[in-house]
NUROVEX-169433 format. One line per field, with one value per residue: residue number from 1; x, y, z of N, C-alpha, C in turn. Coordinates in steps of 0.001 Angstrom, whole numbers, plus 500000, padded with zeros to 6 digits. Example, Ala and Ser with C-alpha at 12.3 -4.5 7.8 and 13.67 -1.06 7.14 Angstrom:
<nodes>
k = 1,2
n.c1 = 513190,512850
n.c2 = 494310,497750
n.c3 = 507800,507080
ca.c1 = 512300,513670
ca.c2 = 495500,498940
ca.c3 = 507800,507140
c.c1 = 513200,512900
c.c2 = 496700,500030
c.c3 = 507800,507870
</nodes>
This chain:
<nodes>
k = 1,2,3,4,5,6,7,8,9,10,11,12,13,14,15,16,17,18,19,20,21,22,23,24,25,26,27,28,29,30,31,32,33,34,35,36,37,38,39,40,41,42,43,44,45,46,47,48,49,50,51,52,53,54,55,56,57,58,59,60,61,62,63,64,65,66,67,68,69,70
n.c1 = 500849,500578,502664,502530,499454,497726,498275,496951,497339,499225,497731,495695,497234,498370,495827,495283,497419,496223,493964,495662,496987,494731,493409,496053,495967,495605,494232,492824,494271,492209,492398,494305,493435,491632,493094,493547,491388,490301,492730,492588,489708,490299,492125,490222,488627,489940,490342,488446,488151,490340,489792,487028,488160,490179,488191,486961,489425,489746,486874,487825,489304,488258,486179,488096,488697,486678,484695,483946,480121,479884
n.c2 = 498815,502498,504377,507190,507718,509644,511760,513600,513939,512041,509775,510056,510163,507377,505804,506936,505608,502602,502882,503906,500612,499142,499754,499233,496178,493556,490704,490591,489293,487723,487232,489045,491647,491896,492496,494775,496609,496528,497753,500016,501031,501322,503065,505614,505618,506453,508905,510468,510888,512370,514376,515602,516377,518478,520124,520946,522633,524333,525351,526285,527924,529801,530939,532177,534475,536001,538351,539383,539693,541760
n.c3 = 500000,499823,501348,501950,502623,502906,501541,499204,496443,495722,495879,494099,491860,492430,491640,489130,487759,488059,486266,484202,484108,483819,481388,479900,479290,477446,477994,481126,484012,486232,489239,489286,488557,490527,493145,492360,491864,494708,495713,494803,495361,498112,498060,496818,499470,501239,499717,499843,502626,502889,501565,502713,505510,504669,503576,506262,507514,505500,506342,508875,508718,507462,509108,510605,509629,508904,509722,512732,514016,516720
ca.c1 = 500000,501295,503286,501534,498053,497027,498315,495646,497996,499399,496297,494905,498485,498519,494704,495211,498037,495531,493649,496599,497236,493500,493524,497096,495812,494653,493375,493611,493849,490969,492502,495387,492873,490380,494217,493933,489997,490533,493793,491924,488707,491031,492521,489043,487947,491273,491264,487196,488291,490924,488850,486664,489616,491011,487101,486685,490602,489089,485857,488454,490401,487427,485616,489078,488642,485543,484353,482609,479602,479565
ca.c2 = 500000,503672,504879,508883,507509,510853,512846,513091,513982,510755,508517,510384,509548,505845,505676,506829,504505,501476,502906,502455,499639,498010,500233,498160,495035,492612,490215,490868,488608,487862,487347,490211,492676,491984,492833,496482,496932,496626,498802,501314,501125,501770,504752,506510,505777,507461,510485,510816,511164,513499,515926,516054,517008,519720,521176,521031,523056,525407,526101,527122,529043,531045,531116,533187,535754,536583,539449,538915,540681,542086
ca.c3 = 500000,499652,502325,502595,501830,503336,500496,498133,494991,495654,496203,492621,491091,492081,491247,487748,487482,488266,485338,483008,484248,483392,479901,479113,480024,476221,478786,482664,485167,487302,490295,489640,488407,492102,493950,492110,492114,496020,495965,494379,496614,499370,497903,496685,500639,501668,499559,500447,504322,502865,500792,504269,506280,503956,503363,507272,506989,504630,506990,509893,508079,507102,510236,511305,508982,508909,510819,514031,514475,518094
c.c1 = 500890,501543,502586,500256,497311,496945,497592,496238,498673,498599,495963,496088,498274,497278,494669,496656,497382,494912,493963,496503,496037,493377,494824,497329,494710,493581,494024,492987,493022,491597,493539,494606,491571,491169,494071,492716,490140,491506,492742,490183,488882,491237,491116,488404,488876,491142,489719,487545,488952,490541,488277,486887,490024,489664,486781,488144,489761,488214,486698,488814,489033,486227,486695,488923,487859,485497,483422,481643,479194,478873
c.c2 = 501242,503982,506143,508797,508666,511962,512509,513518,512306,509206,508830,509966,507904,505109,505869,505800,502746,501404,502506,501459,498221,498424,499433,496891,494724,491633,490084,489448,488533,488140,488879,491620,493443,492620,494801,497114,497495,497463,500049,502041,501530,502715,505832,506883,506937,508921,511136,511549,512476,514686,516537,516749,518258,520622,521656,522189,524086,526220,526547,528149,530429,531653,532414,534193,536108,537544,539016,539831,540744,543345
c.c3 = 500000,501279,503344,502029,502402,502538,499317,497103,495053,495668,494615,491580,490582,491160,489632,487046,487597,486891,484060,482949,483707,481926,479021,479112,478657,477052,480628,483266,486166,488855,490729,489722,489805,493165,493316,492208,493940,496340,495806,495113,498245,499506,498016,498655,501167,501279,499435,501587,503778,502682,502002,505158,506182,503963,504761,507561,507270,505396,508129,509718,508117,507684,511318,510612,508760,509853,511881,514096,516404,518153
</nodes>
């Protein structure tokens, strides 16, 4: 599995490398192609949580700069 599965340029990297990988594939292996289906079901969950994370981020950030009304 990827090492910084937290970095979501790297989860969308490996993920479109799975893609190749089934696009360069005359006939894929059943059992090899269920090992990257599942890689890649892993990642999408991963860089779900991430997006989450970073939009939850985002709403801090801009909860600080806003103006308070008092």
């Amino acid at each position: 599995m990827i090492k910084d599965a937290k970095n979501l340029n790297t989860n969308l990297k490996r993920l479109a490398e799975i893609t190749e990988w089934f696009d360069d594939q005359e006939e894929i292996d059943v059992e090899q192609g269920l090992e990257k289906v599942k890689e890649a079901v892993s990642l999408i969950k991963m860089s779900k949580e991430r997006l989450k994370e970073i939009e939850n981020e985002f709403e801090e950030i801009k909860k600080e700069i806003e103006p308070k009304d008092e």
